[in-house]
Phi, psi and omega in degrees: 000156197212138160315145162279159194227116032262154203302137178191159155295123167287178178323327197261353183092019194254189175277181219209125189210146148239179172318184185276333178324285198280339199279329180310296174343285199326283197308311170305317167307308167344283172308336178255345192265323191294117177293093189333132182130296203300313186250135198295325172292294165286042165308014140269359229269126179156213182216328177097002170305329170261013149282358157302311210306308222265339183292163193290142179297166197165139170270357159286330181304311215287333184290316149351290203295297169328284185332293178329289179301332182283314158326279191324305169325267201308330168285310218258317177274353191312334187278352183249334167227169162231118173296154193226335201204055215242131150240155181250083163232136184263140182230106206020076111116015155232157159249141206250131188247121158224097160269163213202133199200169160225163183266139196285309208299338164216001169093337175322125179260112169230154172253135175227138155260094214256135151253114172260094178280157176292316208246324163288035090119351166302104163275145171243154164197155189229164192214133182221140183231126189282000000 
């Protein structure tokens, strides 16, 4: 079991943990949301998506971005997942993430959906295991 993320009390008052499953999510959000830049032990450490929300859409933009993020993937998670599947699409001024990964530690294959909205300062992601 792994702490949940974001950090929270469960029903009992305790830390709130979850499987090794959710917790691989967790660290992919991590890795995409997180600005290079942002943390002082690890200044490379991110995916660079959100200098992207405001450049012009372009499908060189959007291959760009792919290139990147699968980079980012495979340096900071490569020993925990293997993408199997990434797209990049910007859509009014967010970006849309869809990976399609295996868990390296049992093969298991999952799809996750990331949202980088431009201006609210939020993230979304939504999850499905095929």
């Amino acid at each position: 079991m792994q702490i949940d993320f974001p950090f929270h009390f469960d029903v009992n008052g305790r830390t709130a943990q979850t499987d090794d499953a959710d917790h691989v999510r967790d660290m992919i959000e991590l890795l995409l949301f997180t600005r290079p830049g942002e943390r002082v032990n690890r200044p490379d450490f991110g995916s660079g998506l959100y200098h992207a929300v405001f450049a012009p859409n372009s499908p060189e933009l959007a291959t760009a971005l792919e290139h990147t993020t699968r980079a980012a993937l495979q340096r900071y998670l490569g020993d925990v997942i293997e993408v199997r599947q990434l797209t990049v699409l910007a859509d009014d001024a967010a970006l849309r993430v869809n990976l399609i990964y295996a868990l390296r530690s049992t093969g298991d294959q999952r799809s996750e959906a990331f949202t980088l909205p431009s201006a609210s300062g939020t993230t979304g992601g939504t999850g499905a295991t095929p």
